[in-house]
C-alpha positions as CSV (number, residue, x, y, z in Angstrom):
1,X,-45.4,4.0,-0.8
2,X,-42.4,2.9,0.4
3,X,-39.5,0.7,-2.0
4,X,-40.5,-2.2,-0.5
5,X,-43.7,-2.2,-0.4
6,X,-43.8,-1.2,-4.0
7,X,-41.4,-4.1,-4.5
8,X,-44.0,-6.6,-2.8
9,X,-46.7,-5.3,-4.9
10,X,-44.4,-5.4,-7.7
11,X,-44.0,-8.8,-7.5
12,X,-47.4,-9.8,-6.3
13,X,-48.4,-8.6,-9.8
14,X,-46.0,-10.4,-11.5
15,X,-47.0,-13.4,-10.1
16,X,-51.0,-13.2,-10.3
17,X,-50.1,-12.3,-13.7
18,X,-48.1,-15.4,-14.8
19,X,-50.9,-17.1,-12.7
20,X,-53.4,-15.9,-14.8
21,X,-51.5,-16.9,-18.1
22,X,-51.4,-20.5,-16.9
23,X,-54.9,-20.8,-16.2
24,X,-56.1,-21.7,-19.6
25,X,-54.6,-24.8,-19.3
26,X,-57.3,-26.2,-17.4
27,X,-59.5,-26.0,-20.5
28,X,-57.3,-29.1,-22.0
29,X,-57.4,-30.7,-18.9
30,X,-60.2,-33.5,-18.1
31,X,-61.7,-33.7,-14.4
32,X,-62.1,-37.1,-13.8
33,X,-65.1,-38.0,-12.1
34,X,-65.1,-38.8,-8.0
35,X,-68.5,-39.1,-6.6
36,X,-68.4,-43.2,-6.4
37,X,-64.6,-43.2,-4.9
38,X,-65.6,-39.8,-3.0
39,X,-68.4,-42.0,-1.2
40,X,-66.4,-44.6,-1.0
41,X,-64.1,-42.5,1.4
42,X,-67.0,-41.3,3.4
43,X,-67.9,-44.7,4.4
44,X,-64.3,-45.7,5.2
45,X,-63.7,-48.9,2.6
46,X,-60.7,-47.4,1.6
47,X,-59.0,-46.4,4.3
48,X,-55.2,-46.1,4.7
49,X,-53.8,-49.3,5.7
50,X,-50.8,-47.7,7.3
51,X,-52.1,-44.5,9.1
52,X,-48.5,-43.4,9.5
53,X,-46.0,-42.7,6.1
54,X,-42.2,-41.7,6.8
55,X,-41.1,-40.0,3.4
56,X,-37.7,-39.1,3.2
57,X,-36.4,-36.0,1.7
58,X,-33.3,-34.2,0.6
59,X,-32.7,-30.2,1.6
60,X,-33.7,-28.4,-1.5
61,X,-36.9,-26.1,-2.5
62,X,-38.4,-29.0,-4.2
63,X,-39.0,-30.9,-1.2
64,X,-41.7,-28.4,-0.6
65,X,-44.6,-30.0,-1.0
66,X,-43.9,-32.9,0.8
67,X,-43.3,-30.6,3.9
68,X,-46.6,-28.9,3.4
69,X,-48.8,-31.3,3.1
70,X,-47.4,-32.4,6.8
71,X,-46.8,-29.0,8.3
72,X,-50.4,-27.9,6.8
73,X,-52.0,-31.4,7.8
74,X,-53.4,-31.7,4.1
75,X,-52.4,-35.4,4.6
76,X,-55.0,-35.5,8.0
77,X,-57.6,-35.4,5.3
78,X,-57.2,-38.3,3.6
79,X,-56.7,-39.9,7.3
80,X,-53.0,-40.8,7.4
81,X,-49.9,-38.8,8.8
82,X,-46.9,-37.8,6.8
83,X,-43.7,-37.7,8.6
84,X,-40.9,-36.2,6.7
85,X,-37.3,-37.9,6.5
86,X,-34.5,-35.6,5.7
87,X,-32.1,-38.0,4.5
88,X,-28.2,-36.8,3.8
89,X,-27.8,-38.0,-0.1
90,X,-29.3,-39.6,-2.6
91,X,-27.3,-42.8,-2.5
92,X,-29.3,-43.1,1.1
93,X,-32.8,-42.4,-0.2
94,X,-32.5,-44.9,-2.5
95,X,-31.4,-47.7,0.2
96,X,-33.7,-46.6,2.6
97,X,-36.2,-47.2,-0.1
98,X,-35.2,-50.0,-1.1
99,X,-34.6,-51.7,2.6
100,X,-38.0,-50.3,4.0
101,X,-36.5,-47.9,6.2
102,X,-38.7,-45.0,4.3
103,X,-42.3,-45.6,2.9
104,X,-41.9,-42.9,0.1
105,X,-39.3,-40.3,-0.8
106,X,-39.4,-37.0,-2.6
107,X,-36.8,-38.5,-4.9
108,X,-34.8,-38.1,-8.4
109,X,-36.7,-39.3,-11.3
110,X,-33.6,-41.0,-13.1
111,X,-33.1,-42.6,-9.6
112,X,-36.1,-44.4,-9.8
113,X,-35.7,-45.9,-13.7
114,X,-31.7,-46.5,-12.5
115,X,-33.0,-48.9,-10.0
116,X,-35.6,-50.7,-11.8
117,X,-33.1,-51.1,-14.4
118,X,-30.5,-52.1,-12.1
119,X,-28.2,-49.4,-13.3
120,X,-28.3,-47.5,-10.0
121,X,-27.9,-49.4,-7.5
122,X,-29.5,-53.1,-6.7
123,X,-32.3,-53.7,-9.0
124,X,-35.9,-53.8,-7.7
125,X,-39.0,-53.0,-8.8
126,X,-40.5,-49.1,-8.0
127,X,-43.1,-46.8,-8.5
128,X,-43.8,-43.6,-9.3
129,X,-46.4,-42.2,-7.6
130,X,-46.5,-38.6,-8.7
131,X,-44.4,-35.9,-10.1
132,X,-43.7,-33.9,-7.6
133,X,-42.2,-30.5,-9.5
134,X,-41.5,-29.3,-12.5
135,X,-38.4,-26.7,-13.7
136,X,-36.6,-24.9,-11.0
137,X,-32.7,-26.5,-11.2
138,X,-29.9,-24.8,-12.7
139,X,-26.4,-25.6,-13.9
140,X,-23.7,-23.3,-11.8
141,X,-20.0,-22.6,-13.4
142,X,-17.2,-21.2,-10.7
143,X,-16.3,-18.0,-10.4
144,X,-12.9,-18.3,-11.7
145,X,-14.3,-19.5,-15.5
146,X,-16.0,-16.1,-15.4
147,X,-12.9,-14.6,-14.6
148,X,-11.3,-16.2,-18.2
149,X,-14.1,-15.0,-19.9
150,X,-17.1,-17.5,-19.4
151,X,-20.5,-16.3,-19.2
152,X,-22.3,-19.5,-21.2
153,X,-21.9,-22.9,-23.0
154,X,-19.8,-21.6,-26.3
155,X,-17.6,-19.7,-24.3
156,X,-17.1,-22.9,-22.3
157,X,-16.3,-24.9,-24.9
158,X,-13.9,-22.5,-26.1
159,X,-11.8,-22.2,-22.8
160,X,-11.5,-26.2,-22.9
161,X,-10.7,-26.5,-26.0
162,X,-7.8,-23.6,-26.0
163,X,-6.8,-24.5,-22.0
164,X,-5.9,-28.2,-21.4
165,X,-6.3,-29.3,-18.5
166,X,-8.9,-31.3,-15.9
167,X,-12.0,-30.0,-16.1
168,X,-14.7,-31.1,-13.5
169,X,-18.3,-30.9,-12.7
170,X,-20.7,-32.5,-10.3
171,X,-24.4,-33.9,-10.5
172,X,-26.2,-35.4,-7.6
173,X,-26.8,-39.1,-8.6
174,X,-25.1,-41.1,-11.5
175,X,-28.8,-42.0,-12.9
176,X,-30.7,-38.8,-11.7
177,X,-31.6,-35.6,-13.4
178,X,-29.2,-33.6,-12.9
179,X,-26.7,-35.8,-14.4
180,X,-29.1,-35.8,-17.4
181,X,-29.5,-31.9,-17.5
182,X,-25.8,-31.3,-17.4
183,X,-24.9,-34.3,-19.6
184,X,-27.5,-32.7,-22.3
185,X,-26.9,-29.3,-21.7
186,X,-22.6,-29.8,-22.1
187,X,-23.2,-32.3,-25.4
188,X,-25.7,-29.3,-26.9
189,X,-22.6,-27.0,-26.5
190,X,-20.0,-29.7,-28.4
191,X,-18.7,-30.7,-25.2
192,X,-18.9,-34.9,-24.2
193,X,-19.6,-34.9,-20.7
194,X,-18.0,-38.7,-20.6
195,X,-14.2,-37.7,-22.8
196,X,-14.0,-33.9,-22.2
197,X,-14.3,-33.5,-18.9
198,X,-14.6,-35.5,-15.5
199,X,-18.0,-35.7,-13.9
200,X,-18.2,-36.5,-9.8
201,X,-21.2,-37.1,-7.7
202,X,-21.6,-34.7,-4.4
203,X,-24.9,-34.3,-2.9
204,X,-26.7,-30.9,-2.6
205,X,-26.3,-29.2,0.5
206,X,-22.6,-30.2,-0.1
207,X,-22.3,-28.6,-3.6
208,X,-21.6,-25.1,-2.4
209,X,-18.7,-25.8,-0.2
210,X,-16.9,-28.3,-2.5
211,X,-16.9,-24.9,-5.1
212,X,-15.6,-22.8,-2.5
213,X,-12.9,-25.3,-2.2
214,X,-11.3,-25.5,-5.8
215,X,-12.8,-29.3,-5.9
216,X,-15.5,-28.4,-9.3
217,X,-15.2,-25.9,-11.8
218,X,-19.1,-26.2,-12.2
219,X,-22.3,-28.5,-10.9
220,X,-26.1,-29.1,-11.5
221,X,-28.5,-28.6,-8.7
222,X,-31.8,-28.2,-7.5
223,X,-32.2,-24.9,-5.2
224,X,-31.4,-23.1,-3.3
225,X,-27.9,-24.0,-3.7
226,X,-27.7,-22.8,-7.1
227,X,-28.6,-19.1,-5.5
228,X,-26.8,-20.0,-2.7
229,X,-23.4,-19.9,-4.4
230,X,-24.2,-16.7,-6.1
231,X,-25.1,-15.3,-3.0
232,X,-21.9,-16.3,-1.7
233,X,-20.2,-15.2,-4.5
234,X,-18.2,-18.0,-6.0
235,X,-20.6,-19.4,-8.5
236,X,-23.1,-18.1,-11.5
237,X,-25.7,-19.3,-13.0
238,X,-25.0,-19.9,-17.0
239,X,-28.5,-22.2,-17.3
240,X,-31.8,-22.6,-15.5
241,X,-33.1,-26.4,-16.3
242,X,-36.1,-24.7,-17.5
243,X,-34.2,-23.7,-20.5
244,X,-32.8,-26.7,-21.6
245,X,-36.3,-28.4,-21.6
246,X,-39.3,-26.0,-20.2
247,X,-41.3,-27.9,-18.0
248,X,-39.3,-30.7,-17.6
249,X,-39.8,-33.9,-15.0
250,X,-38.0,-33.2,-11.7
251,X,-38.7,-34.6,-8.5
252,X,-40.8,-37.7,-7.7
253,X,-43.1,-39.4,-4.8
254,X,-41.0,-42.3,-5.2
255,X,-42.2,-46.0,-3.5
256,X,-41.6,-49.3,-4.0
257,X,-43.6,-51.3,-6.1
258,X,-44.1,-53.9,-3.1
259,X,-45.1,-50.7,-0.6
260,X,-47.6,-49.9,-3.5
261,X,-49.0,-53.5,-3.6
262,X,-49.1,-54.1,0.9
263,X,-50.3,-50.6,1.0
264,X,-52.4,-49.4,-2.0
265,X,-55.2,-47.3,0.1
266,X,-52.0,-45.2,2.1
267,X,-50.3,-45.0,-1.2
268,X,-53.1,-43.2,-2.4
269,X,-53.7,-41.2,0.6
270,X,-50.1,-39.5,0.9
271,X,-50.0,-39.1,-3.2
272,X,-53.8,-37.1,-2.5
273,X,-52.4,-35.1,0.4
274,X,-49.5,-33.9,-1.7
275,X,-51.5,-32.8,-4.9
276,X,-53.4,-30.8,-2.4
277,X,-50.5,-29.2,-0.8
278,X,-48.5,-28.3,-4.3
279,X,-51.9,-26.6,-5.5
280,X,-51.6,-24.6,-2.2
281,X,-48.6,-23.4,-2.5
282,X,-49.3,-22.3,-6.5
283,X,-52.2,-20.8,-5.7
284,X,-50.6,-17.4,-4.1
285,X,-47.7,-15.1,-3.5
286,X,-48.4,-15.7,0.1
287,X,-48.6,-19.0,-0.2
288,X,-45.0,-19.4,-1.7
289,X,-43.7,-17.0,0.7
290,X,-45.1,-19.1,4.0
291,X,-43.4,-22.3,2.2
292,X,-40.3,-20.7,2.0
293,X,-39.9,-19.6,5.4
294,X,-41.2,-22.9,6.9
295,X,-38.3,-25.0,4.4
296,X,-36.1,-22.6,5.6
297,X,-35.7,-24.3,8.5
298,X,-33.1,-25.9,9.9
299,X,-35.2,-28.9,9.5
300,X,-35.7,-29.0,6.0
301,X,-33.1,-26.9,4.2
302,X,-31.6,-25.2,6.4
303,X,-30.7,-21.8,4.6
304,X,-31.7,-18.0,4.1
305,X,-35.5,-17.7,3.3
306,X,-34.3,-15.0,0.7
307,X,-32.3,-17.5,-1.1
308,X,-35.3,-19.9,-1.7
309,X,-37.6,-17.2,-2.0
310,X,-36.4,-15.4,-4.9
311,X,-36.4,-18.4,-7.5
312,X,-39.5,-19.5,-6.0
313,X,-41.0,-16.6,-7.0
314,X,-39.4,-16.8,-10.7
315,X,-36.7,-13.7,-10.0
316,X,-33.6,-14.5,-11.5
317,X,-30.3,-13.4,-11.2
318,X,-27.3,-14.9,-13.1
319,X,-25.1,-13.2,-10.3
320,X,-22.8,-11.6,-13.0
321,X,-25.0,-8.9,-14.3
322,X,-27.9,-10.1,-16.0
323,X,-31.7,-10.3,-13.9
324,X,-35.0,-11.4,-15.1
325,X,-38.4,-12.6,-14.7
326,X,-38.5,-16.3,-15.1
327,X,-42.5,-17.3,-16.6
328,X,-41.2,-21.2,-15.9
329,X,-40.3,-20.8,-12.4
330,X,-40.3,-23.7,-10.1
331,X,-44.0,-25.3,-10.0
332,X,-46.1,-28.1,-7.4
333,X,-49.3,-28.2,-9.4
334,X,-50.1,-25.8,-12.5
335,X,-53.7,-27.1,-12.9
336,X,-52.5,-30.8,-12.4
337,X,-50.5,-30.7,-15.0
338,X,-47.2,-31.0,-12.7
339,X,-48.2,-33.9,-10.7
340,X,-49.2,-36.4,-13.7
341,X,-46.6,-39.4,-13.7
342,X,-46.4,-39.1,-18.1
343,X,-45.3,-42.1,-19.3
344,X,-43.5,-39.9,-21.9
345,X,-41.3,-38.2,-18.9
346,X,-40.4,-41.7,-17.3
347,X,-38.8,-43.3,-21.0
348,X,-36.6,-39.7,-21.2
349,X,-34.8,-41.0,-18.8
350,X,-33.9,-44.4,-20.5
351,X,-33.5,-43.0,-23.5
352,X,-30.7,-40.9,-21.9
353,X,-29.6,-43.8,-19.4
354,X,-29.5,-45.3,-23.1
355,X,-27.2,-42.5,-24.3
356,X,-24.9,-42.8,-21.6
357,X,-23.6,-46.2,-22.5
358,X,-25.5,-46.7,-18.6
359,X,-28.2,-49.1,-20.1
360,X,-26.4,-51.8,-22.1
361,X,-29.4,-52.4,-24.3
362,X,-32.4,-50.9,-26.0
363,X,-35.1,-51.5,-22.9
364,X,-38.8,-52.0,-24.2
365,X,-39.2,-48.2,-22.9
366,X,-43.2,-47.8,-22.4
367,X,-43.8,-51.1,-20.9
368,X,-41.4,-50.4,-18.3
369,X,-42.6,-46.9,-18.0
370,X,-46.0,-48.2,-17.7
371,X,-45.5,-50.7,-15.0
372,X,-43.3,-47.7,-13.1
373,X,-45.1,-44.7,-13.1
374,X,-48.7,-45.8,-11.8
375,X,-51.1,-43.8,-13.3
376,X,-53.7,-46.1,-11.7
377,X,-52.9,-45.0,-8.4
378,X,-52.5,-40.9,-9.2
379,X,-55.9,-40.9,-10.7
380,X,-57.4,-42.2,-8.0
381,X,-55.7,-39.7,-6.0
382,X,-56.3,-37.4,-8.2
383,X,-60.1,-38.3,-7.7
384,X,-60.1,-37.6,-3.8
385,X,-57.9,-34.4,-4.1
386,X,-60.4,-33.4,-7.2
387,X,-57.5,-32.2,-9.8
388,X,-57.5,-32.6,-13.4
389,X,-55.6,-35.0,-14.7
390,X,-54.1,-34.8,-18.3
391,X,-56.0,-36.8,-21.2
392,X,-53.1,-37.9,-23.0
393,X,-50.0,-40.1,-20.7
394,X,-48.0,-38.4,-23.3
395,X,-46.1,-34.9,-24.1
396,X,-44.3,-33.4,-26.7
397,X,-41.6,-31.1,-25.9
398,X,-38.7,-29.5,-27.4
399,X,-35.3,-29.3,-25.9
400,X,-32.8,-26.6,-26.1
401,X,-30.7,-28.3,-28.6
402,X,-34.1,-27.9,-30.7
403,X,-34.9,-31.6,-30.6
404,X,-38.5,-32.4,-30.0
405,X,-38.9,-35.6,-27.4
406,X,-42.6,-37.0,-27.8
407,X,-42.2,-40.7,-27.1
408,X,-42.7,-42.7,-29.9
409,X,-40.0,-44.1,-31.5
410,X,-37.8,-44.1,-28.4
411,X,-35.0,-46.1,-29.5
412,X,-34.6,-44.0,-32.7
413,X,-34.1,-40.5,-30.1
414,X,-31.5,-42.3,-27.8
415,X,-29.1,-43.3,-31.1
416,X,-29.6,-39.7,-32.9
417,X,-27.4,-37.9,-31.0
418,X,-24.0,-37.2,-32.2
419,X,-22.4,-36.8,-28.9
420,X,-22.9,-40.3,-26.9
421,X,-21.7,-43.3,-25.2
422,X,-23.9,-45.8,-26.5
């Protein structure tokens, strides 16, 4: 047997077997039944009002599904067409969402709650149609911090604290997740993300070249570009997402609440056709390879199919010595898990927006969350596509600071912390 092809078989058993491990969480999953909205279907009542969805999309892995469940035609099932949008930042997703231009986006959580609350841009009421992915970001430091003896947060810490000088680092959106990941992950290691250091907004296909420049000594991103910068070598990564909270909220199918209400039947249709393409793509190691080479493309993300492969597949490098098997690799479905809109995910956010100083006062965190994230609509969709769906809108998780988020005393977890705005 030849290297490779004992490194492909290698792998292939890594993944059935992590598959495998997963699987019994189906047994704590409900099916929730579809035979009256399943003949409903077949006679046409519900129909798609809008046969035709533009959903925008920024380059990175997590975009996957969306792509899929055009490229596939899993959407040509549930009698609508999914055109994908690759937008150039966030800041536009959000104001082609807003103005109409885009029906749905593959979109930031944070960025959603930011602009319900008004905090991210002009205030308007949005939906939450799905989770889209779960894990699979990271948190990349420069080269050059390596180089004066960085390799993870304490280290960090120290070289601020015995170096003065600017320190910078970049997220993607002010209100988005990976402002929250490196906001939590630099106050877990003593450092105030808002005193101790400055903290910029680039997008992600643009994060790579703004390192190689000297403009950020470190930056949270989805992938590839986390990968990408090790691969280029003037980055490492000191911190998957994954361990700061495992199997955290990532990426949404984002809408407008008004879309939601004009369109309720294509709303449905799209979320369906996407639940069905993320349990494609977790259901094989040839699956996952097939998505990576079509996002690849110059038309989606536009980089290396090794570079999105490797985390895809949960095989890690730090790109300064240390390479593992990641269990909580990037995931579009995990038994349905994934895809459920928790109301429990949707007030994190505030209750970090809270932390921030971004929201100026305590929200009334679960009734926003549940007019945002419409369970109403993903069980439905949920229905057609026949996936499980959680029985609890709630989770309990613990983060890597060892403080366990479960959602019910909201305000108490924003005003704990001892490194905050608020």
């Amino acid at each position: 047997m030849s290297l490779t092809t004992q490194k492909t078989a290698s792998g292939r058993r890594r993944f059935l077997n992590r598959a495998g491990a997963t699987a019994g969480a189906a047994a704590i999953m409900n099916l929730i039944p579809a035979a009256v909205r399943s003949a409903a279907w077949a006679a046409g009542s519900d129909a798609p009002e809008k046969k035709e969805v533009k959903i925008g999309f920024i380059p990175l892995t997590d975009c996957s599904s969306v792509v899929m469940a055009s490229v596939m035609e899993f959407d040509k099932k549930y009698g609508i067409k999914i055109v994908p949008s690759k937008e150039a930042s966030w800041a536009a997703v959000r104001d082609k969402l807003v103005n109409g231009e885009l029906d749905a986006a593959h979109v930031l959580y944070g960025l959603v709650y930011g602009v319900q609350m008004g905090i991210g841009g002009q205030k308007q009421d949005m939906a939450v149609l799905m989770n889209l992915n779960h894990n699979g970001q990271a948190i990349t430091l420069s080269s050059k911090l390596h180089e004066k003896g960085v390799k993870d947060g304490a280290s960090l810490k120290g070289l601020i604290d015995r170096e003065k000088r600017e320190y910078t680092f970049a997220h993607t959106f002010p209100t988005g997740t990976h402002a929250m990941w490196i906001y939590y992950w630099l106050a877990a290691n003593g450092i105030n993300p808002f005193a101790d250091v400055k903290t910029i907004t680039v997008p992600p296909p643009q994060m790579v070249a703004n390192m190689r420049v000297g403009n950020m000594d470190g930056f949270c991103v989805g992938e590839p570009w986390n990968n990408r910068a090790i691969v280029d070598k003037i980055g490492f990564t000191v911190e998957t997402t994954q361990s700061i909270w495992k199997n955290h909220p990532e990426k949404t199918l984002g809408a407008t609440a008004e879309f939601v209400r004009k369109y309720p039947n294509s709303a449905r249709a799209m979320t369906a056709a996407i639940i069905d393409a993320g349990r494609w793509i977790d259901s094989s190691l040839a699956n996952r390879q097939k998505t990576a080479e079509t996002v690849a493309d110059k038309s989606y993300v536009n980089t290396d199919k090794e570079v999105i492969l490797a985390r895809m597949l949960g095989r890690y490098s730090n790109g300064i010595g240390r390479t593992w098997d990641d269990p909580n690799y990037m995931k579009f479905f995990n038994d349905g898990a994934v895809n459920f809109p928790y109301l429990s995910d949707g007030m994190w956010f505030m209750t970090q927006h809270r932390r921030w100083g971004l929201l100026k006062e305590e929200p009334d965190y679960l009734a926003v969350a549940k007019k945002v994230n419409r369970i109403d609509v993903y069980k439905d969709a949920a229905a057609a596509a026949k996936a499980a769906v959680p029985k609890d809108p709630m989770r309990t998780s613990k983060l890597i600071d060892g403080v366990v988020w479960d959602g019910k005393d909201p305000k108490k977890y924003a005003g704990t912390f001892k490194i905050k705005v608020a």
